[in-house]
C-alpha positions in Angstrom: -12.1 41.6 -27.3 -13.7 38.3 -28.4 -12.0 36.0 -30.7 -14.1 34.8 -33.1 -13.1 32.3 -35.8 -15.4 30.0 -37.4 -15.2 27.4 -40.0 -17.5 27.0 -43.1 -18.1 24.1 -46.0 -19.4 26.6 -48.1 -21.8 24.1 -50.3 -21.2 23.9 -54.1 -24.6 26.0 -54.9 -24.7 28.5 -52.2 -24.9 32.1 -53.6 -25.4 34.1 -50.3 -23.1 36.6 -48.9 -20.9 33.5 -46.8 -22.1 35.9 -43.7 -25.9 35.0 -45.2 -24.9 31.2 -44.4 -23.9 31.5 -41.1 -27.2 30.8 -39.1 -27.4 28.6 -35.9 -30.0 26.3 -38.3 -26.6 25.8 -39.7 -24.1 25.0 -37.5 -22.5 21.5 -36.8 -24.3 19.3 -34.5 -20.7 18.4 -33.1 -19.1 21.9 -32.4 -17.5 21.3 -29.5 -17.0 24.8 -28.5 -19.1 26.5 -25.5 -19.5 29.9 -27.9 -23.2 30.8 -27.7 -24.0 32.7 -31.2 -24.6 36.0 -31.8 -25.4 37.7 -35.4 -23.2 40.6 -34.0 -19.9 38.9 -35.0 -20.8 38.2 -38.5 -20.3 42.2 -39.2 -16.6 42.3 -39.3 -15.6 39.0 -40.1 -12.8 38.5 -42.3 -12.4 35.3 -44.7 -9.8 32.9 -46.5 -10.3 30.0 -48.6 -13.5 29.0 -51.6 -14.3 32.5 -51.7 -15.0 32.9 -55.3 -18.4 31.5 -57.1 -16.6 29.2 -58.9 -14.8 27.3 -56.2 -16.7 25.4 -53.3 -15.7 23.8 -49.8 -13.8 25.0 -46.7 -13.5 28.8 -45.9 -12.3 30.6 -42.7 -14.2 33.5 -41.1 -12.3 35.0 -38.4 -12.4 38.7 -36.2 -8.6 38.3 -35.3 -6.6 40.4 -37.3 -3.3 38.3 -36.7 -4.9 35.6 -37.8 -7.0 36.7 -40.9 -3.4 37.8 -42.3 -2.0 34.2 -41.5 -5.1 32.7 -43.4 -4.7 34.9 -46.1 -0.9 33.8 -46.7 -1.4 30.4 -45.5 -1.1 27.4 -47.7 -4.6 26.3 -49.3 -5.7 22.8 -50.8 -8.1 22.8 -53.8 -9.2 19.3 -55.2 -9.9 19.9 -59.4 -12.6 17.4 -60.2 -12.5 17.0 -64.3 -14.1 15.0 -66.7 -10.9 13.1 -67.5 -7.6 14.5 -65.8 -4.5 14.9 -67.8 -1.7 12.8 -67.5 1.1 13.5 -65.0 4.0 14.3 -67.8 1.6 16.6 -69.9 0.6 18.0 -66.8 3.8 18.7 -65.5 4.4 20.1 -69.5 0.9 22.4 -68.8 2.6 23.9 -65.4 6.3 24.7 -66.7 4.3 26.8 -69.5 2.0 28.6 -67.4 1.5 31.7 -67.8 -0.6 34.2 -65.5 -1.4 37.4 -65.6 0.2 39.7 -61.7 1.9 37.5 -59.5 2.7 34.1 -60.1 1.3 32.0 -57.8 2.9 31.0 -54.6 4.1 27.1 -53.9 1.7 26.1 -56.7 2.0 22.3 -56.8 -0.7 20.3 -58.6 -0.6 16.8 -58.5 -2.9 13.8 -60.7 -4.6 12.0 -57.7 -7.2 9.9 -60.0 -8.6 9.8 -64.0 -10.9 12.6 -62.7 -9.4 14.3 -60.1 -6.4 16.9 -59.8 -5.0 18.4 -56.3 -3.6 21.6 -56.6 -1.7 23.8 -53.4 -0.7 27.1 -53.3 -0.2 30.1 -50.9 -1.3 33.3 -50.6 -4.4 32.6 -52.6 -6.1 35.8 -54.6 -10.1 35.8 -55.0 -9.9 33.9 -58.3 -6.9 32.6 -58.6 -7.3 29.1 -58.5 -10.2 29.2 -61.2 -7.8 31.5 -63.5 -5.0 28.7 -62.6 -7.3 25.6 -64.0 -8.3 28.0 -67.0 -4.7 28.8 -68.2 -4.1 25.1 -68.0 -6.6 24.3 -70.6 -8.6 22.7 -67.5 -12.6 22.8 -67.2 -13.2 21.9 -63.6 -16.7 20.2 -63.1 -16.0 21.4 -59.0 -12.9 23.0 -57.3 -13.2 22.4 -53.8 -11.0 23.9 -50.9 -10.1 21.6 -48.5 -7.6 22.6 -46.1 -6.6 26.3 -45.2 -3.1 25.9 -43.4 -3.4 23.5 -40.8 -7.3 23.6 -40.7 -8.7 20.9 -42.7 -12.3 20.4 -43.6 -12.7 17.4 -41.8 -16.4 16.1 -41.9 -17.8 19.4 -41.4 -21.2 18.8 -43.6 -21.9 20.9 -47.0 -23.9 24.0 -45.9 -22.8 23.9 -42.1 -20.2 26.0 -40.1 -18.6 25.5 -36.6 -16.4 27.3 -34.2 -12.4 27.2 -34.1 -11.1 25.3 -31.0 -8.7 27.1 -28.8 -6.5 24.2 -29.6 -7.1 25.1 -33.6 
């Protein structure tokens, strides 16, 4: 069988079923795969990263099984952008008190990167989790945006467009 993986910057307003926003309109000028399209794949596709309507940014579609469950338990990067970002110590203060409802999250690390700006890592992420994550810490994220799923990184993959994984990938 065909291997199909693909990945998407899923844009900050799209509202479609992610399978809605896979068009070839809409993929990257610069895919350098030789994968001619076909609907046919989008049926079965399984996904890992902004999958939520709150979060934004890269997402992984993918027919192989081995690797939908490696996406799903991979590490994922989320950048928090704020109105003003906590400092690091009261941060740090906001995380040793957190308090979740099911499973505490995996290798959560979050880290002050600017006045405005938060990065936040974890593994294993649920649908939800990192918007429940920013909401028990008191946070009100103007945009939470996944950028790296594993080793696959957004890159400059456009808002709105998709491209094919590379073998090497």
């Amino acid at each position: 069988g065909l291997s199909i993986s693909l990945l998407l910057h899923r844009a900050a307003d799209s509202r479609l079923p992610l399978a809605g926003l896979i068009t070839p309109q809409q993929r990257h000028a610069r895919d350098g795969s030789e994968i001619s399209f076909n609907p046919r794949h989008l049926k079965a596709l399984q996904q890992a990263g902004a999958l939520d309507q709150d979060s934004h940014g890269l997402v992984a579609l993918t027919l192989d099984k081995k690797l939908a469950r490696k996406l799903a338990d991979a590490e994922q990067e989320y950048l928090i952008q704020l109105e003003a970002a906590p400092a690091a110590e009261l941060l740090k203060q906001q995380l040793q008190a957190l308090q979740l409802p099911g499973k505490p999250p995996r290798g959560l690390k979050i880290s002050r990167q600017s006045d405005r700006q938060l990065r936040m890592v974890l593994s294993a992420v649920q649908p939800g989790q990192p918007m429940a994550i920013c909401q028990a810490l008191g946070l009100q994220p103007l945009a939470l945006r996944c950028i790296r799923i594993g080793k696959l990184g957004i890159g400059d993959l456009p808002a709105g467009q998709w491209r094919y994984l590379l073998p090497m990938e």
